[in-house]
N, C-alpha and C positions, 0 to 999 in steps of 0.2 A: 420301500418304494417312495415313500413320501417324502423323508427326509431325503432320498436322493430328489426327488423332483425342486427341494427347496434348494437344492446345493445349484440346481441350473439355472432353476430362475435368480440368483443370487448372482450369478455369472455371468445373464445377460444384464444385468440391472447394472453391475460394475461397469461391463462394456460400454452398455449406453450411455454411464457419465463421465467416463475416457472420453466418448466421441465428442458429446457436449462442450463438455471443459476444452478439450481439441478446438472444437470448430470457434469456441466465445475464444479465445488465446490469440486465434488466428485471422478473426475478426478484429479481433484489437490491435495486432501488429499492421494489419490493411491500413486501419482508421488511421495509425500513425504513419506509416508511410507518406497515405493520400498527405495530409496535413503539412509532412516536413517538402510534398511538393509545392502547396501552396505556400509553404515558406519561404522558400526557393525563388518562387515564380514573383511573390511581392520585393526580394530584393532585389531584382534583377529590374524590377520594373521601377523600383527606388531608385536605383544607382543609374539607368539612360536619364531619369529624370534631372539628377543631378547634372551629368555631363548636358542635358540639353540647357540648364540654366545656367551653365558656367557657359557655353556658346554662344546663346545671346546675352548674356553682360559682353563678353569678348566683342561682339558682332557690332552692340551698343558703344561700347569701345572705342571698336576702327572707326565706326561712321563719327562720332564726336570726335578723333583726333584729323580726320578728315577735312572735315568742315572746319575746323582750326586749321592746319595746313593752308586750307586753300584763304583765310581772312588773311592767314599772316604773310602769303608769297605776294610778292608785289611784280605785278607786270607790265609795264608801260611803253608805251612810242611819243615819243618826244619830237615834234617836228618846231622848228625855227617857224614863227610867223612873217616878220620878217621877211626874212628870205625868201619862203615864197611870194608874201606880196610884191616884192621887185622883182622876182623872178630873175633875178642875175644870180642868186645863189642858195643853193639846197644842204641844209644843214640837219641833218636825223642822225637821232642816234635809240638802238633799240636796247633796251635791257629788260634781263628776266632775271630775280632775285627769289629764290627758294629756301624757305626756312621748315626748319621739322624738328619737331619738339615732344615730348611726351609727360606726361603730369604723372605724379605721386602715384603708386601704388597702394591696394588697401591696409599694406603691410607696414606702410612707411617711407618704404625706401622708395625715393628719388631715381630716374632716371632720364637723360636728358640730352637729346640727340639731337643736335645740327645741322645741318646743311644747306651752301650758298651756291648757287649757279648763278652767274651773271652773261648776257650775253651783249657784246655793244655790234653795231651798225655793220662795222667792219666785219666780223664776222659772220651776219647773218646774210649779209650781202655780197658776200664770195663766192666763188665759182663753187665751194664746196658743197653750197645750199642749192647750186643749180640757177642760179639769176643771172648768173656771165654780166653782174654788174657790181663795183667798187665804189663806195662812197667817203669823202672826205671832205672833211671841214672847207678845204680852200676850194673845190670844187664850183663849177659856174654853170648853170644848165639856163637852156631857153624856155619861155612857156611850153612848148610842145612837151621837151623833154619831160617837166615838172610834172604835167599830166601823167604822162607814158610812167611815171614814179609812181605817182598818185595809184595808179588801177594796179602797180606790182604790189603797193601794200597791202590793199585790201584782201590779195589772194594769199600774201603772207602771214597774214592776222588769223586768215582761216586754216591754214596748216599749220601754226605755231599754236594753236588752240589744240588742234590733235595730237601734238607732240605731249601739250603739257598733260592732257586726261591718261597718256603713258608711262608719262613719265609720274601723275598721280598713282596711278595702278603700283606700279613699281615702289615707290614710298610705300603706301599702302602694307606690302610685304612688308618692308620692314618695321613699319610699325608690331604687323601683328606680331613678326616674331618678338620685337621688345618685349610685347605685355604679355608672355606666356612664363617668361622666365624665373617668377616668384608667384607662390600659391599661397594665399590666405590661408591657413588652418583652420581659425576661428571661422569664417565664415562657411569653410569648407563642411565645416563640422556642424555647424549651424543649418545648412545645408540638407545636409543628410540626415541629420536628426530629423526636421521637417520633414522632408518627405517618406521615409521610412515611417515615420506616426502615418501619415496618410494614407500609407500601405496599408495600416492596420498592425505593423511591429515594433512592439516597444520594447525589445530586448536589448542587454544594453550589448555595447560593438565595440573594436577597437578600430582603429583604420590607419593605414600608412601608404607611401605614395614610391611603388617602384620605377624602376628606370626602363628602357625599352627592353632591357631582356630580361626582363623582371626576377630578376639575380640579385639586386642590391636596392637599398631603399633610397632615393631621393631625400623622403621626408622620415626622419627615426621614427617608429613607435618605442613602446613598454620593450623595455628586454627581453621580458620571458614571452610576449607575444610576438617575438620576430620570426621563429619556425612556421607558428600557424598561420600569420599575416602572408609569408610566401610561399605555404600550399593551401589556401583559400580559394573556395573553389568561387566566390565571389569577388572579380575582379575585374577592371573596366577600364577601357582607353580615356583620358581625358579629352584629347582633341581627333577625335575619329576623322574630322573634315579637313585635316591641316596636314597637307602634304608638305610644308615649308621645314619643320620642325620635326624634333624626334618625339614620340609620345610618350607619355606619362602616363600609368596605371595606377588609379585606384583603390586599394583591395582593403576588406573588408572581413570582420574576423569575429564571430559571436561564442565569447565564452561559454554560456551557458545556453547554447540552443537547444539542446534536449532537454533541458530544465523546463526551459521556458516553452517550450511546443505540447508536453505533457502537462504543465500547467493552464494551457489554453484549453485545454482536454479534461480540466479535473471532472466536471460535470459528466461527459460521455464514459469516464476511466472509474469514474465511484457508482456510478450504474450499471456498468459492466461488471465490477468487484462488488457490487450486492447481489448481484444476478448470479455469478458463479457461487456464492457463499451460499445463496439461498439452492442453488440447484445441489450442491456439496452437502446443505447442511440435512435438505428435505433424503435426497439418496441415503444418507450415512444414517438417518432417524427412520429409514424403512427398511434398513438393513438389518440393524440393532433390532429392533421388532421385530422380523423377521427369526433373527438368531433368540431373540428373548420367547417367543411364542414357543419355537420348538424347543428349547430348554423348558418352560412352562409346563409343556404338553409330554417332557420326558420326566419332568417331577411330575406332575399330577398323573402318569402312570404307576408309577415309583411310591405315590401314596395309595395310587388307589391297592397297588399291592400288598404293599405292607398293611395297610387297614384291613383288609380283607383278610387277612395272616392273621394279625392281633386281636379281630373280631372274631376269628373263628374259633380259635384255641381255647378261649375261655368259654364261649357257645359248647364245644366241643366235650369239653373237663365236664364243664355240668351238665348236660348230655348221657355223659356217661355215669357218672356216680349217681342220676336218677334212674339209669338201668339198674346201676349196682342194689341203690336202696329198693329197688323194687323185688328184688330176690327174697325168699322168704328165710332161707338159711340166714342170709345176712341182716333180717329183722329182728330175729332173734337176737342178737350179738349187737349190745346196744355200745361198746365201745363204738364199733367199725361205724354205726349210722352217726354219730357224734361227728366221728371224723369224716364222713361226707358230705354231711351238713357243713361244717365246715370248711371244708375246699368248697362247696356250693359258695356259698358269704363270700370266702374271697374272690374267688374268679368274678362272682357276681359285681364285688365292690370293684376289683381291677376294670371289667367292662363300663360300668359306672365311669369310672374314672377317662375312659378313653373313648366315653360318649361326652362326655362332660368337656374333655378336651377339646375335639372338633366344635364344639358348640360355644363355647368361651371364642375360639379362632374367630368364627362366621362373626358374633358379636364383633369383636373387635376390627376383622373388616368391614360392618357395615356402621361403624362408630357407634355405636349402638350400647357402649360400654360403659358401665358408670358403678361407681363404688359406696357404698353403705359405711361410710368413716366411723369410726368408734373407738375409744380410749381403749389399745392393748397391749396386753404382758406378751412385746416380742422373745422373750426365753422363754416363758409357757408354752409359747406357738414351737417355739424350734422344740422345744422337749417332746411334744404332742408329734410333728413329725418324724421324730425321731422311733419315738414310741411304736407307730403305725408302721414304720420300714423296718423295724428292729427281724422282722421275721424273715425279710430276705436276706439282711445280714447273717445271720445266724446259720441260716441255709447254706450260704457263701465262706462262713468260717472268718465273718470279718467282723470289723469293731469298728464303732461311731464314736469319737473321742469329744468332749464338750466341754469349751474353755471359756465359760459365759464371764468373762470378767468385766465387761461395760457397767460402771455405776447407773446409767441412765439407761434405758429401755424399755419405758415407756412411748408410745407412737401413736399420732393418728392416724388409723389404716383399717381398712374391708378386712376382715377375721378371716373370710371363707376366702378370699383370692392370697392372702397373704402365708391362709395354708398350704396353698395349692406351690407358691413360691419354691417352699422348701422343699416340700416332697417333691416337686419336680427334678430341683438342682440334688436331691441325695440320689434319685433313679436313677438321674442322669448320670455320677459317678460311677453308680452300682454297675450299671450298662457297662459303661468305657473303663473298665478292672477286669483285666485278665486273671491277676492272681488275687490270691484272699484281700478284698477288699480295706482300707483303715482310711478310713473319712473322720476329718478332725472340722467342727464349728466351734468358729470364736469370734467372739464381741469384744470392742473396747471402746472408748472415745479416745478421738484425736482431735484436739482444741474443742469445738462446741461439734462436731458431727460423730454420729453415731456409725459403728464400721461395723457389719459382720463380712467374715471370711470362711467359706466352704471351700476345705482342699480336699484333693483324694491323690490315690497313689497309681490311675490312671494311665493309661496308652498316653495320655497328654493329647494335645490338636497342635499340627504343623501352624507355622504360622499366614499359611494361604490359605490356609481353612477357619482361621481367626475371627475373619474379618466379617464371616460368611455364618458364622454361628448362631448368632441370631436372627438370622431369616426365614422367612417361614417357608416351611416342607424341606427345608436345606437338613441334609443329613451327613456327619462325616465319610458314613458306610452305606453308601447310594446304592439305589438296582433293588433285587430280589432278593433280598440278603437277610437272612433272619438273624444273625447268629445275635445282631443287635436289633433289639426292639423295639416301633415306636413309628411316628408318624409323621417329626422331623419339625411337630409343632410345639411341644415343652419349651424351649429355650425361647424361641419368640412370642409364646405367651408370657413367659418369666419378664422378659425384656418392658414389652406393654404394659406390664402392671406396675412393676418396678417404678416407671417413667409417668405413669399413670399418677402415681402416690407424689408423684415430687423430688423422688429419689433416683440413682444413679446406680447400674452394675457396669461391671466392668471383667476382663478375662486377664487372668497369666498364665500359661501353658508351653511346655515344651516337652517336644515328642519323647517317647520312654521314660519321661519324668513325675508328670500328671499334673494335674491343672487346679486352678484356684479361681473362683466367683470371688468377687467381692460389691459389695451392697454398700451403700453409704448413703444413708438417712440424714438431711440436712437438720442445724438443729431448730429449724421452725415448724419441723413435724414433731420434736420430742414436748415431751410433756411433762 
């Protein structure tokens, strides 16, 4: 029930960082959206800016080629003084002289437009004008007449003045369309640059300049930019107000706009990616815990098993041969108390031993562990554990082979823990030997380090179970399982002391083959 209750909360807890992770993803997709609108919005607001300054330079333009026009048209009424003063003869002649002119571009090119209208006497005093009066040179008029002239000019003066503000208006047009017909780049460019900084975008652009159906470029760009320049979704009339002329568009093309818009964003997008990491890393570190606890809590059943199994048995044995020696038939018969006494000692020494065990562990988890160093005969030590195991061999039908050939083997090491070393790793063989046991130790040096090697002829250990050997309570034959013995603490005391001393074990094993320890003492422990 428990471990099912851990299996669900395990499954909301994944849920809930699906959803998390979900909702920060999709938060951050908004951010960028919102963002590439305000990208959006400052180029659009770049580019009216530009066309609005390209309209008043234009605007600045007409009115300067205007006010040149009107210096340069010369329009006069030329009356004979003369003439009138006799008043025997009337001598005018009217002339309007129109000149139109346009200056340099900022491109260079020159463009340079004409125009003369002249009007003399004769013609503005034809029926045509509506005056039903002819003027000519040889002509004779009275004073009266001369007057009756006199007051026609005045009102001709004032309607040749409205003809010419029309006939300016008209000019005008053509001026503007002259100066539409070449685009500065440079300045174009220059242009846009500025104002786009002001937008607040400094990414960089391409730009080219389509024609009314914006199908074909006016102004070339980059080659490989001409697909993107004509589907651009940034693109703009040059002369929106100029119904005279065909328009020109704009357009506008940003290589690297997603580059550069998550770039504007590092700060919001590396806060969001520690926020996910930390919500990822905190879930995945309370899962793992979770999953480590109740493995924990399924070895530390698994020992308290097995301890309770291995502390019984020998409890158990002497137990009972202190029933056995208590019989008085069997007091008599001092062979059989000999050998009770005896199985007493050992069980008593094995319980010893597997008290001794747990209690070395607890030390060693609470660092608490420390070693008594003294100058010793490591082949004494293995021959002594040898000695001490020789009885289960023997019982088992098997043989400990001993190939001490190392010249050096002298060491500085703890006597009592560097016992315990070997008898551990020979039990541990004994244990994992199905059939008659033959465990071989041997010594040798290799350059200045000291090697011993403990092989048996062993079940062997997979290699997923390799890795896992030394760990404490970790046992190949997990659960309830007697058939192999022990507490799952030997090999990871072995390891602790081993590593303790300055030295190094290590495993070779392969399944139905059997396995090999090997120890290797550097030579600044030999002696």
């Amino acid at each position: 029930m428990y471990i099912k209750n851990i299996d669900r909360v395990v499954i909301l807890i994944i849920i809930a960082l699906a959803g998390l992770v979900t909702i920060q993803l999709y938060w951050i997709n908004s951010a960028i959206d919102i963002k590439e609108e305000h990208f959006e919005q400052d180029v659009n607001e770049a580019l009216s800016r530009v066309v609005y300054y390209l309209q008043k330079k234009n605007t600045a333009a007409k009115i300067s080629k205007r006010i040149n026009l009107q210096r340069q048209a010369s329009r006069s009424i030329l009356l004979d003084k003369n003439l009138l003063d006799s008043k025997s003869r009337f001598d005018n002649l009217f002339r309007l002289n129109v000149y139109e002119e346009t200056v340099s571009d900022s491109g260079g090119v020159v463009i340079k437009k004409t125009r003369n209208k002249t009007y003399s006497n004769d013609s503005l005093f034809s029926k045509d004008f509506g005056f039903g009066l002819s003027l000519n040179k040889t002509d004779k008029f009275s004073s009266a007449e001369v007057d009756s002239v006199s007051n026609t000019l005045s009102w001709f003066v004032h309607q040749k003045n409205l003809v010419n503000d029309i006939f300016d208006e008209i000019v005008s047009v053509n001026i503007y369309n002259g100066s539409s017909g070449k685009i500065d780049t440079l300045e174009l460019d220059s242009v846009l640059n500025m104002e786009l900084r002001e937008q607040g975008v400094k990414a960089k652009y391409e730009f080219g300049i389509l024609n009314a159906y914006k199908n074909e470029f006016v102004l070339a760009p980059i080659l490989s930019q001409r697909e993107n320049l004509l589907n651009s979704r940034f693109q703009i009339n040059l002369s929106p107000d100029n119904i005279y002329i065909q328009p020109k568009y704009l357009t506008v093309h940003f290589p690297k706009e997603k580059n550069y818009i998550l770039k504007t964003m590092w700060l919001i997008l590396l806060g969001s990616a520690l926020l996910l990491i930390i919500i990822v890393f905190s879930f995945s570190y309370t899962l793992i815990t979770i999953y480590k606890q109740r493995k924990l809590s399924e070895v530390k059943n698994d020992f308290i098993n097995n301890m309770t199994h291995e502390l019984k048995t020998p409890i158990s044995t002497i137990s009972l041969a202190c029933d056995v020696m208590s019989n008085e038939e069997v007091q008599k018969d001092k062979g059989k108390i000999d050998r009770y006494v005896k199985m007493i000692q050992t069980e008593n020494k094995r319980l010893s031993t597997l008290v001794e065990n747990v209690l070395q562990s607890a030390l060693i988890d609470q660092g608490n562990f420390y070693l008594n160093l003294e100058t010793i005969d490591v082949h004494s030590i293995i021959q002594q554990a040898v000695k001490n195991s020789s009885l289960q061999v023997e019982k088992r039908q098997g043989e400990i082979v001993l190939e001490l050939n190392s010249l050096k083997f002298i060491v500085s090491a703890d006597r009592m823990h560097l016992t315990n070393i070997f008898f551990n790793l020979i039990d541990n063989a004994l244990k994992y030997t199905v059939q008659k046991p033959l465990i071989k130790i041997a010594s040798q040096l290799q350059g200045d380090n000291f090697i011993i090697d403990i092989s048996d002829n062993g079940i062997g250990i997979s290699k997923e179970n390799q890795k896992r050997v030394f760990e404490k309570l970790y046992r190949v034959s997990t659960g309830n399982v007697h058939n192999v013995k022990g507490f799952g603490l030997g090999l990871n005391y072995v390891k602790a002391v081993v590593e303790k001393h300055g030295a190094k074990i290590s495993l070779k094993s392969e399944s139905g083959v059997g396995s090999t320890f090997t120890i290797v003492f550097p030579a600044e422990l030999l002696s």
